[in-house]
KOLGU-4560 file (N, C-alpha, C; in nm, 3 decimals, padded with zeros to 5 digits):
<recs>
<n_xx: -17.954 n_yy: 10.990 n_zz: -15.105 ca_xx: -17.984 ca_yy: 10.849 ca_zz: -15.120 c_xx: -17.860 c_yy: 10.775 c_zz: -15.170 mol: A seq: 1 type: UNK>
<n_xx: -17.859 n_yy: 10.636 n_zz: -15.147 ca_xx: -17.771 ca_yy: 10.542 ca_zz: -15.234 c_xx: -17.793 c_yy: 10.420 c_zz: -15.220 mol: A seq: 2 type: UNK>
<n_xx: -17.700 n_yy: 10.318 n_zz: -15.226 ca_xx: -17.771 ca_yy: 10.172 ca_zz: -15.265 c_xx: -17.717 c_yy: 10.108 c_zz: -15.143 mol: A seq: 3 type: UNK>
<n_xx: -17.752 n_yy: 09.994 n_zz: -15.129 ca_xx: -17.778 ca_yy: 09.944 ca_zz: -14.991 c_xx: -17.779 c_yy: 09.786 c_zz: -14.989 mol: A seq: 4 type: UNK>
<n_xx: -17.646 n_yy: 09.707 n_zz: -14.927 ca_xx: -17.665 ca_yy: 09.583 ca_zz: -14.965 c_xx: -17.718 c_yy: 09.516 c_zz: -14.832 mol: A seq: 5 type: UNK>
<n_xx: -17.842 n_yy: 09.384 n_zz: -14.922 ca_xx: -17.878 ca_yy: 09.376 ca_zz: -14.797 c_xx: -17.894 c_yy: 09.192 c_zz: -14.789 mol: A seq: 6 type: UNK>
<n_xx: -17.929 n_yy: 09.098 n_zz: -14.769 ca_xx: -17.971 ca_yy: 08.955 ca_zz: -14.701 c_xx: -17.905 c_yy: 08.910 c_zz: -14.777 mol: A seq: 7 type: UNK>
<n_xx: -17.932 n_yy: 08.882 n_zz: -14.932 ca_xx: -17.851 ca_yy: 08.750 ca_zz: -15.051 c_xx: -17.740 c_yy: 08.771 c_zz: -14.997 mol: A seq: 8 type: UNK>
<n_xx: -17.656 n_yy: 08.867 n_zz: -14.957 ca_xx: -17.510 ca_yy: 08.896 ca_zz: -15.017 c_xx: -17.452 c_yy: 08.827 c_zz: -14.880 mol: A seq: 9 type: UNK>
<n_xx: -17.546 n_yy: 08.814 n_zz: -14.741 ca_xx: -17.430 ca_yy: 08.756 ca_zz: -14.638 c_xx: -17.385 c_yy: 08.586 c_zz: -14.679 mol: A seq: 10 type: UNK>
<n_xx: -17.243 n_yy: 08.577 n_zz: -14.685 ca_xx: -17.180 ca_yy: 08.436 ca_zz: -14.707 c_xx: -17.176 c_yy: 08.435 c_zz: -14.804 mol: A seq: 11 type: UNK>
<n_xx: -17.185 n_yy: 08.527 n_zz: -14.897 ca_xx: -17.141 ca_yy: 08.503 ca_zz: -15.080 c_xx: -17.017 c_yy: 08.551 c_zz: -15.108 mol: A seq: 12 type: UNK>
<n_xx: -16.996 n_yy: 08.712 n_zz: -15.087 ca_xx: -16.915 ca_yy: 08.805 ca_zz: -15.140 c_xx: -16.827 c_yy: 08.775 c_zz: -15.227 mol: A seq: 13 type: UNK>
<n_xx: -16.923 n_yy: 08.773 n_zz: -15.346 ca_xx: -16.883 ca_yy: 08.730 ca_zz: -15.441 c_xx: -16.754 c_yy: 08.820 c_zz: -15.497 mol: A seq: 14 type: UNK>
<n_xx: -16.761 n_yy: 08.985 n_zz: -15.462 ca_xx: -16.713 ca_yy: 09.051 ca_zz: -15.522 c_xx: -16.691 c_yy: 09.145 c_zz: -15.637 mol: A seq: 15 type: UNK>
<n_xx: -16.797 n_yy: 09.040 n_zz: -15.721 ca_xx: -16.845 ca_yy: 09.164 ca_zz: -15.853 c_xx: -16.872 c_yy: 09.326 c_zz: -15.835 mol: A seq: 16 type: UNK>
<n_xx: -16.941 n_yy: 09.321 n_zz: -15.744 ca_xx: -16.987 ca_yy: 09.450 ca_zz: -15.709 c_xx: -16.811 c_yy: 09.545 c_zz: -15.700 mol: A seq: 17 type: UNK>
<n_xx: -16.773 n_yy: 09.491 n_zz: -15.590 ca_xx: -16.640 ca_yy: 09.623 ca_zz: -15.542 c_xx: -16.535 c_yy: 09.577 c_zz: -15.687 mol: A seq: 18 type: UNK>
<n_xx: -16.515 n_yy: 09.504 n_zz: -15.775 ca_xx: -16.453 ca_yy: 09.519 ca_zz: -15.889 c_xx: -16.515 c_yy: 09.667 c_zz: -15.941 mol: A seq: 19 type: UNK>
<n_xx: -16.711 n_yy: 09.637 n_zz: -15.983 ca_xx: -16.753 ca_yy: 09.659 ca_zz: -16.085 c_xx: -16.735 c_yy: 09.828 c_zz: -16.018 mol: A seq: 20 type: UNK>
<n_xx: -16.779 n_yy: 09.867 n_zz: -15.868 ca_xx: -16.725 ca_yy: 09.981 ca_zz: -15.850 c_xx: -16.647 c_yy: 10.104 c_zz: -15.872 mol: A seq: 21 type: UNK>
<n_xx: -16.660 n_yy: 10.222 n_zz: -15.955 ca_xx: -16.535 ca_yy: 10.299 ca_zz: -15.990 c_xx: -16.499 c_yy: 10.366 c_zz: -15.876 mol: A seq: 22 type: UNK>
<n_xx: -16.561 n_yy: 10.380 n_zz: -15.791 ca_xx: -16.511 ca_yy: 10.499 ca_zz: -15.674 c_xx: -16.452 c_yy: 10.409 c_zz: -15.557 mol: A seq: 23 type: UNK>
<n_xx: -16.451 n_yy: 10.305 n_zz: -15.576 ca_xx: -16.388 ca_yy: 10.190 ca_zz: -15.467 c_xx: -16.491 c_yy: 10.219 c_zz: -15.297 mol: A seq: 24 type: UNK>
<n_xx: -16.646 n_yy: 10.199 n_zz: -15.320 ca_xx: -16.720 ca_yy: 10.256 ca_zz: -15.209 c_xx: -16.715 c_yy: 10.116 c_zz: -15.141 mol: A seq: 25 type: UNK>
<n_xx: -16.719 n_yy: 10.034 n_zz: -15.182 ca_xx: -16.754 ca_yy: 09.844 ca_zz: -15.124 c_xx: -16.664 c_yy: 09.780 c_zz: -15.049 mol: A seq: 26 type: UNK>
<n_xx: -16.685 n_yy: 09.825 n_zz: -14.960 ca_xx: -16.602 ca_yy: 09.749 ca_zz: -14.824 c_xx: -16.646 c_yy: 09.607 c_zz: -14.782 mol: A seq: 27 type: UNK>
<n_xx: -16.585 n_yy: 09.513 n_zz: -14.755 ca_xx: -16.581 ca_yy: 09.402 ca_zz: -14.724 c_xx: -16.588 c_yy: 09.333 c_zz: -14.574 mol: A seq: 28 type: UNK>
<n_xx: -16.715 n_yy: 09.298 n_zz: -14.497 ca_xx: -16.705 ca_yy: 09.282 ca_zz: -14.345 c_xx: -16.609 c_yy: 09.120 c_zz: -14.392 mol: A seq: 29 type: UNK>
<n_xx: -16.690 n_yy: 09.036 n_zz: -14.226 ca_xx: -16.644 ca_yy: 08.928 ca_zz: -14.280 c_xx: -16.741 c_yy: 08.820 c_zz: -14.321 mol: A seq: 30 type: UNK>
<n_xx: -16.851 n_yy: 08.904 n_zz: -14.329 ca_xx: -16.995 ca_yy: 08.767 ca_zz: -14.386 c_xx: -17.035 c_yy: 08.828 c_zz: -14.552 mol: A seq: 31 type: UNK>
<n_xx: -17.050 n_yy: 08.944 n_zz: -14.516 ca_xx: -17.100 ca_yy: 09.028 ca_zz: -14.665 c_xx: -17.043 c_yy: 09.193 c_zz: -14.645 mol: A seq: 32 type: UNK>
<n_xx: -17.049 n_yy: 09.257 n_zz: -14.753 ca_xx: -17.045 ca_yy: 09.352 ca_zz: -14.837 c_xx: -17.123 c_yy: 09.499 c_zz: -14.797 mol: A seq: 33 type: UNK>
<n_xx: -17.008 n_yy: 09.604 n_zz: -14.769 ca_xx: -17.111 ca_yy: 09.718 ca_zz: -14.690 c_xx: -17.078 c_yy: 09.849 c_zz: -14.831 mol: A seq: 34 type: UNK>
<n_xx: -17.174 n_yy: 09.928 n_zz: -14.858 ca_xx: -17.180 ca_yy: 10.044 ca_zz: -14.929 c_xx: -17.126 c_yy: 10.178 c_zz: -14.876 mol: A seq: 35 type: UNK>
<n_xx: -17.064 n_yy: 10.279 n_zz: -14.888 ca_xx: -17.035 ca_yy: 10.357 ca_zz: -14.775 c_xx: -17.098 c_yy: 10.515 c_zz: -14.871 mol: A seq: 36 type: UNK>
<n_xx: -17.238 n_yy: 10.532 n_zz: -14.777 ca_xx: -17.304 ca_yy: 10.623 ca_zz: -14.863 c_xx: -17.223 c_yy: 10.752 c_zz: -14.883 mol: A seq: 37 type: UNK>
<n_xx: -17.152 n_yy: 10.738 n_zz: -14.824 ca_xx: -17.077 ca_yy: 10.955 ca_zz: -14.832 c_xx: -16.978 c_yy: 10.899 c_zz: -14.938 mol: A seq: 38 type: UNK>
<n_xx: -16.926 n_yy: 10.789 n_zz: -14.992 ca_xx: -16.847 ca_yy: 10.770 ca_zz: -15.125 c_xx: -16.921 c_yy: 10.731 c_zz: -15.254 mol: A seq: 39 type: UNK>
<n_xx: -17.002 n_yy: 10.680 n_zz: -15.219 ca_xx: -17.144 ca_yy: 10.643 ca_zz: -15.309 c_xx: -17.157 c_yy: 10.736 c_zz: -15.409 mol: A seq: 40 type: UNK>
<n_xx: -17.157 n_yy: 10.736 n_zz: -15.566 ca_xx: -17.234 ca_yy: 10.828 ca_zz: -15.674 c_xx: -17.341 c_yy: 10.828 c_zz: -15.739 mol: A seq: 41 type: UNK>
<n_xx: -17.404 n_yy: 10.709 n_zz: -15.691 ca_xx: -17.544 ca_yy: 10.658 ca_zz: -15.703 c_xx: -17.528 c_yy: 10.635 c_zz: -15.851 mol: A seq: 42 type: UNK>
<n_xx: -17.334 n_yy: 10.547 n_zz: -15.933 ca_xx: -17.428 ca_yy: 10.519 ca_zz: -16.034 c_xx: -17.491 c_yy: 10.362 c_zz: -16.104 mol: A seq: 43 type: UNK>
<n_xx: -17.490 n_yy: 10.311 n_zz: -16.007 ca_xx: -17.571 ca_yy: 10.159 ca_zz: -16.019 c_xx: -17.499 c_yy: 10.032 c_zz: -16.115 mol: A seq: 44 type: UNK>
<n_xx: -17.324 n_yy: 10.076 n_zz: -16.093 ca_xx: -17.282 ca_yy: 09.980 ca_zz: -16.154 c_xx: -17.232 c_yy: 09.854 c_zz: -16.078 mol: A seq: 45 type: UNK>
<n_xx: -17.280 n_yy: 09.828 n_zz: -15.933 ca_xx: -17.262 ca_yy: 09.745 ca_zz: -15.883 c_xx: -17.428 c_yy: 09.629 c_zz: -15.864 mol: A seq: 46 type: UNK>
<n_xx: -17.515 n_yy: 09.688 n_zz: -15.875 ca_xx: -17.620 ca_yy: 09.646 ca_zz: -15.921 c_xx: -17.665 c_yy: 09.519 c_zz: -16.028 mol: A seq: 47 type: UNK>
<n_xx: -17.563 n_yy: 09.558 n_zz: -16.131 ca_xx: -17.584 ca_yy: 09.502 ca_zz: -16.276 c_xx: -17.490 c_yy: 09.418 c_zz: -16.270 mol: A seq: 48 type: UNK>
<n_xx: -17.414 n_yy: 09.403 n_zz: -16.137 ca_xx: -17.316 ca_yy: 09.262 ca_zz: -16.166 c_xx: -17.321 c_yy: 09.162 c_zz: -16.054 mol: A seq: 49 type: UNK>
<n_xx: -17.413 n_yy: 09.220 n_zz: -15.946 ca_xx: -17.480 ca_yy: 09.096 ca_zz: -15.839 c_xx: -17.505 c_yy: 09.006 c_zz: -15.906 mol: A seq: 50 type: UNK>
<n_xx: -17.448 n_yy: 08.883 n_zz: -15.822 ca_xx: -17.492 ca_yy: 08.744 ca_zz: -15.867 c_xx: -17.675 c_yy: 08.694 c_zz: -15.835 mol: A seq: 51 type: UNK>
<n_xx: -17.633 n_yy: 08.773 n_zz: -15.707 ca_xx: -17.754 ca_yy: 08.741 ca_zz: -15.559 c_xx: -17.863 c_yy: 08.840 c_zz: -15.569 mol: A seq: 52 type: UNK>
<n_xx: -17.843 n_yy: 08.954 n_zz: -15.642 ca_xx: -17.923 ca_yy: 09.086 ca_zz: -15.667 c_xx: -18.030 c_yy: 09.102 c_zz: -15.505 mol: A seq: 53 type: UNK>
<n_xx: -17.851 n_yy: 09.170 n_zz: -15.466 ca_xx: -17.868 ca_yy: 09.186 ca_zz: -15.311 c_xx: -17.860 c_yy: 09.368 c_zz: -15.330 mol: A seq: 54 type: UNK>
<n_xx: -17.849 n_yy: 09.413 n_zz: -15.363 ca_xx: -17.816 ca_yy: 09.546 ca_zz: -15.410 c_xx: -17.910 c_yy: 09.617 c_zz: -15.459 mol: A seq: 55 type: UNK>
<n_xx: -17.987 n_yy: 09.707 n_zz: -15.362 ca_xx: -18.084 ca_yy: 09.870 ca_zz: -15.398 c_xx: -18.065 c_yy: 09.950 c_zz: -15.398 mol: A seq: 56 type: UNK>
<n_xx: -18.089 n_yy: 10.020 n_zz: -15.471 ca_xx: -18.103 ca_yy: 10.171 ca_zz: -15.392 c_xx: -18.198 c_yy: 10.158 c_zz: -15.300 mol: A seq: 57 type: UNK>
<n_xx: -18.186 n_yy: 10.245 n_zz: -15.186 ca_xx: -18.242 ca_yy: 10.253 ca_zz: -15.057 c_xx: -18.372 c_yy: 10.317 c_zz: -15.051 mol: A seq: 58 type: UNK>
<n_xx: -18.452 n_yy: 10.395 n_zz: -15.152 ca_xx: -18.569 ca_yy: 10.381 ca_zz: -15.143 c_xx: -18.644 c_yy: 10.280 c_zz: -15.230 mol: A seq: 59 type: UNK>
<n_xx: -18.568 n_yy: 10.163 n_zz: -15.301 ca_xx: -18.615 ca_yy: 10.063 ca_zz: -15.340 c_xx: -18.614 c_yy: 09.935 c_zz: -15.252 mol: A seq: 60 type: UNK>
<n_xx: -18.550 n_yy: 09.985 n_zz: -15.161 ca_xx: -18.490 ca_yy: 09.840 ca_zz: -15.084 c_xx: -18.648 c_yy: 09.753 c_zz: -15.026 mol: A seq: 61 type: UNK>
<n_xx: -18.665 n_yy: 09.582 n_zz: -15.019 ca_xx: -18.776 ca_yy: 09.555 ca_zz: -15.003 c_xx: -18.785 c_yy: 09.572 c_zz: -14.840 mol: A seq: 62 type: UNK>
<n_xx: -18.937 n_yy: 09.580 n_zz: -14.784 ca_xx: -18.960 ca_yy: 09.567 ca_zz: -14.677 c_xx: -18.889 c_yy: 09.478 c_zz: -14.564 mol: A seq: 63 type: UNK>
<n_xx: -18.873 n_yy: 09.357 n_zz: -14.644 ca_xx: -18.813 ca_yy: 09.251 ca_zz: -14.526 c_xx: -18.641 c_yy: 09.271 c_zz: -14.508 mol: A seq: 64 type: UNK>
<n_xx: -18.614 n_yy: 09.373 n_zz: -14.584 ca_xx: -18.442 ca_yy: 09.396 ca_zz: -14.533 c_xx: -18.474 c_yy: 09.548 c_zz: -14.544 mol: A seq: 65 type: UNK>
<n_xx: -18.511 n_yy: 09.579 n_zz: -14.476 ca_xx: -18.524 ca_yy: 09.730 ca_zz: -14.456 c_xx: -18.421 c_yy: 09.806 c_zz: -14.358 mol: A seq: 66 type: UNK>
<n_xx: -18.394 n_yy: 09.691 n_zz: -14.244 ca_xx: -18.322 ca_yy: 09.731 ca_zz: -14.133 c_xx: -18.134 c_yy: 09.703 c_zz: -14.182 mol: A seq: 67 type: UNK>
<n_xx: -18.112 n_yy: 09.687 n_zz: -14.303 ca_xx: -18.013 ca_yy: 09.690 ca_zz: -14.385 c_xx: -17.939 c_yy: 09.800 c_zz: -14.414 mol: A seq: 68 type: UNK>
<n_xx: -18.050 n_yy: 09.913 n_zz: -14.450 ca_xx: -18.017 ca_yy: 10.098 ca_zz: -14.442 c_xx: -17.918 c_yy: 10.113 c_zz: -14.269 mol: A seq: 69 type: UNK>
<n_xx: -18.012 n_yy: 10.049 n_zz: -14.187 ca_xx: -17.907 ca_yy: 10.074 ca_zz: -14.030 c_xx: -17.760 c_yy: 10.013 c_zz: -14.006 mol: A seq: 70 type: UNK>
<n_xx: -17.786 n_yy: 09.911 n_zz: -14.076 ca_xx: -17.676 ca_yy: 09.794 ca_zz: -14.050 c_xx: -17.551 c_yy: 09.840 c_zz: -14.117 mol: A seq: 71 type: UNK>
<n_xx: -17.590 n_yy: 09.919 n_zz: -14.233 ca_xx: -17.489 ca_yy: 09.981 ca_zz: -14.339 c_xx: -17.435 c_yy: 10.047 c_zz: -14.261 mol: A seq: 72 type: UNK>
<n_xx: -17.470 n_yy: 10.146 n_zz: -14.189 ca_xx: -17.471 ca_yy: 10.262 ca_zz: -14.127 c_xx: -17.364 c_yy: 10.260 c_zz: -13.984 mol: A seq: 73 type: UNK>
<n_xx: -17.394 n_yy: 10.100 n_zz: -13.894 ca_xx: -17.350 ca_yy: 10.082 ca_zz: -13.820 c_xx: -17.220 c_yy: 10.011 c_zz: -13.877 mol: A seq: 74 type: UNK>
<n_xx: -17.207 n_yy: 09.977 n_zz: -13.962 ca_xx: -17.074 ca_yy: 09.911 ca_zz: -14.043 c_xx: -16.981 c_yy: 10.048 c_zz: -14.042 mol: A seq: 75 type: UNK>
<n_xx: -17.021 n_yy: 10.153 n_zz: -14.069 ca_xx: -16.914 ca_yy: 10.241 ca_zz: -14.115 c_xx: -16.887 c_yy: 10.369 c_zz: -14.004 mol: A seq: 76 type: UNK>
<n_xx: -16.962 n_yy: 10.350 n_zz: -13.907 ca_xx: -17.027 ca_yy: 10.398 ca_zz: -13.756 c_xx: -16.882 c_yy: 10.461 c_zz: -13.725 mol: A seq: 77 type: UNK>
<n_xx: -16.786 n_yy: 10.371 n_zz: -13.653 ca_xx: -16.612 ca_yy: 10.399 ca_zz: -13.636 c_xx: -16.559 c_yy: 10.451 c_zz: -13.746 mol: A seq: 78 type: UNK>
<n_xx: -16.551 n_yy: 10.401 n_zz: -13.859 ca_xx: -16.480 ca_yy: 10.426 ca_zz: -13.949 c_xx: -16.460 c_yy: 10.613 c_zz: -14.022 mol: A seq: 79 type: UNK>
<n_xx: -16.624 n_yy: 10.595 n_zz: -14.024 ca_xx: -16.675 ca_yy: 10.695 ca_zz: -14.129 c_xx: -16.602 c_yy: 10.654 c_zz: -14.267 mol: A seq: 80 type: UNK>
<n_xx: -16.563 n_yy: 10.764 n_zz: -14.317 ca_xx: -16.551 ca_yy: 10.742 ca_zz: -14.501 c_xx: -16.395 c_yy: 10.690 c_zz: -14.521 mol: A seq: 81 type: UNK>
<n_xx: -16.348 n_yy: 10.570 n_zz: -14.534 ca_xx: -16.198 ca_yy: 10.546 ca_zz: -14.537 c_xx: -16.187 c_yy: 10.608 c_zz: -14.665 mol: A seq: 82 type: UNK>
<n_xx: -16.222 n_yy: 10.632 n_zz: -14.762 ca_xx: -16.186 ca_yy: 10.666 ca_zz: -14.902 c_xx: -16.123 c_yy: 10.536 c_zz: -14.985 mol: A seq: 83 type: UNK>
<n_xx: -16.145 n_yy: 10.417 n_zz: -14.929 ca_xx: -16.123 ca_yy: 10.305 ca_zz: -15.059 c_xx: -16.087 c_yy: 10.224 c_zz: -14.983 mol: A seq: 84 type: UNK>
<n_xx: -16.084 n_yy: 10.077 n_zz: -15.029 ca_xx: -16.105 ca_yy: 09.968 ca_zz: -14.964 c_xx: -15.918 c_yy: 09.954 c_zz: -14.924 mol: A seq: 85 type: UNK>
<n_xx: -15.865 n_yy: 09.979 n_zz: -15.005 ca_xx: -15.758 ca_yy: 10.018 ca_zz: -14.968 c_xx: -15.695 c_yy: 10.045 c_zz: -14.811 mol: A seq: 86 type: UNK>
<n_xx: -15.781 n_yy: 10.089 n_zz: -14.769 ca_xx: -15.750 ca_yy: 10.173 ca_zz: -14.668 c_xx: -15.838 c_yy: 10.146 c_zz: -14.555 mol: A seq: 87 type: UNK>
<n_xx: -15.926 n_yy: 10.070 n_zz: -14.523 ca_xx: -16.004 ca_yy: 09.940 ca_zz: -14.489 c_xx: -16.041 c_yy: 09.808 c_zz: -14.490 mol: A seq: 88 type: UNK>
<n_xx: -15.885 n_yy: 09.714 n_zz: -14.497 ca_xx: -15.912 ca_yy: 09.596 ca_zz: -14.544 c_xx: -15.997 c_yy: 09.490 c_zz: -14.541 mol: A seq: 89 type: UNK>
<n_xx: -16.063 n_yy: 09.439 n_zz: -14.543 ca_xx: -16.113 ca_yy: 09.332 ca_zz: -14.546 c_xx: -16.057 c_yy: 09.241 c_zz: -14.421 mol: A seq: 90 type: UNK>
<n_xx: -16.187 n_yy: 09.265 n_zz: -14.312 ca_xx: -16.179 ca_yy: 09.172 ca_zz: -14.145 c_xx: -16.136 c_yy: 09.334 c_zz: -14.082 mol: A seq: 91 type: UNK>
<n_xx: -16.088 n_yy: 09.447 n_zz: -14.151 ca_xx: -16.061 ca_yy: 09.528 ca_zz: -14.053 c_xx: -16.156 c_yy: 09.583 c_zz: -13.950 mol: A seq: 92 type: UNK>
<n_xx: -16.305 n_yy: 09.590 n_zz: -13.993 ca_xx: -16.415 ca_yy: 09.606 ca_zz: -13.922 c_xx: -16.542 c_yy: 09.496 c_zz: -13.905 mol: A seq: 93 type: UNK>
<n_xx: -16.560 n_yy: 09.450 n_zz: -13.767 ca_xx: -16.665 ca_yy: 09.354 ca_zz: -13.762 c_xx: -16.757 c_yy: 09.351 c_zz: -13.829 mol: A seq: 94 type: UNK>
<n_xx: -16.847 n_yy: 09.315 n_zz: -13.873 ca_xx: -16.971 ca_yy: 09.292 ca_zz: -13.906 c_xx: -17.091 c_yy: 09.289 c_zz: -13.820 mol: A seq: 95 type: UNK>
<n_xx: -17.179 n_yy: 09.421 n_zz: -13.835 ca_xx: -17.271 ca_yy: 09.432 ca_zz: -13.735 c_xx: -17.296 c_yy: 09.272 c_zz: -13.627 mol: A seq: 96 type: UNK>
<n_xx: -17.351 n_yy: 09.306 n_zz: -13.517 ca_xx: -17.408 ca_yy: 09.176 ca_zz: -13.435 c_xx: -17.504 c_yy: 09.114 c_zz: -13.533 mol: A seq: 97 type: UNK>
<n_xx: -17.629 n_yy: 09.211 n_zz: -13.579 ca_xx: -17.743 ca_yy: 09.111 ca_zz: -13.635 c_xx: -17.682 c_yy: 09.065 c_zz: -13.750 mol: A seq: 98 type: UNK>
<n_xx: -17.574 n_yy: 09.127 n_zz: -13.809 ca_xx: -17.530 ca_yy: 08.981 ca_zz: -13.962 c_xx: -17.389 c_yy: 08.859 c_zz: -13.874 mol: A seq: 99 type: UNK>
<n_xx: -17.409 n_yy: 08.872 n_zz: -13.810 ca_xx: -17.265 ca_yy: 08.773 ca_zz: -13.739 c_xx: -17.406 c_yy: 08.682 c_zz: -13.696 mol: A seq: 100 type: UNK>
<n_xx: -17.488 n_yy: 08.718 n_zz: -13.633 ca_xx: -17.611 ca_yy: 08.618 ca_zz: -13.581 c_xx: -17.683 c_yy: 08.557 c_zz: -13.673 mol: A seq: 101 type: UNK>
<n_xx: -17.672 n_yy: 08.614 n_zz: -13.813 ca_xx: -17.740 ca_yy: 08.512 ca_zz: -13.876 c_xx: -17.676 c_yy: 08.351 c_zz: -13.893 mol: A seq: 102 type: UNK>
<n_xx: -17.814 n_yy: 08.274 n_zz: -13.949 ca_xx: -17.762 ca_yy: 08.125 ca_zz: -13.973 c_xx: -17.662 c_yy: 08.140 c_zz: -14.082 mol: A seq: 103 type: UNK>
<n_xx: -17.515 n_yy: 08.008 n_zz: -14.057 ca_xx: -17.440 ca_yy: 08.025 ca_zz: -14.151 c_xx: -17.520 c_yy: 08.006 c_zz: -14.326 mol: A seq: 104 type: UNK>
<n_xx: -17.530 n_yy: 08.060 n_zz: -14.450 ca_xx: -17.537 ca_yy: 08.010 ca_zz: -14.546 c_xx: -17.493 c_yy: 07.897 c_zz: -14.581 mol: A seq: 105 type: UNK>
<n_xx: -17.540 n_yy: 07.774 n_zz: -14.624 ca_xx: -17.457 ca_yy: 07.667 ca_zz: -14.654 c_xx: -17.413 c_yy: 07.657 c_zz: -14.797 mol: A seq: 106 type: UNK>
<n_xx: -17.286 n_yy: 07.644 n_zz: -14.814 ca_xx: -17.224 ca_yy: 07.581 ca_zz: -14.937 c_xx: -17.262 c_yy: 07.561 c_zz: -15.037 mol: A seq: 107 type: UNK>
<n_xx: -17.245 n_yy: 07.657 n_zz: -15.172 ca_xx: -17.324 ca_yy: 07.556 ca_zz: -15.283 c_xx: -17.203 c_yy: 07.479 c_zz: -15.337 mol: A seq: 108 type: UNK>
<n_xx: -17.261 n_yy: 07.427 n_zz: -15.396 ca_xx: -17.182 ca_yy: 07.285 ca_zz: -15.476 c_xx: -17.147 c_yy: 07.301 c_zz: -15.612 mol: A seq: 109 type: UNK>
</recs>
């Protein structure tokens, strides 16, 4: 198992999370924020610093972002495990179709 970001987080990326990260698992598409379960230690310190508390563990995750577990999955599909964001920059990998199709988030103020 591990945690799984899923709806709040597209158009925020805020970033807390891949700071609050020690193992550097939080890769950056270009709408929101992917988990990469084979670097994952399940220990929930990215959780406790969501703004958006977009962030489950994956047998907590709610029903209506369920298909979030896939999306993760297809985020890191090519890649597999870069070993740190480092080494996967940020825009280096698209962002699934179904999060590029969502409506833009608008702006807060």
């Amino acid at each position: 198992m591990t945690y799984v970001i899923a709806e709040p987080c597209v158009d925020v990326l805020d970033r807390s999370c891949v700071d609050a990260c020690p193992v550097d698992c939080i890769y950056e598409g270009g709408r929101m924020a992917f988990i990469q379960p084979e670097e994952c230690v399940d220990c929930g310190a990215c959780v406790q610093v969501c703004p958006v508390e977009a962030i489950f563990y994956e047998d907590d995750l709610p029903e209506e972002w369920a298909g979030y577990t896939a999306l993760n999955a297809a985020f890191f599909a090519g890649v597999g495990s870069p070993g740190g964001t480092a080494n996967l920059p940020k825009g280096t990998v698209p962002d699934p179709a179904e999060v590029t199709a969502l409506p833009q988030r608008p702006a807060e103020d």
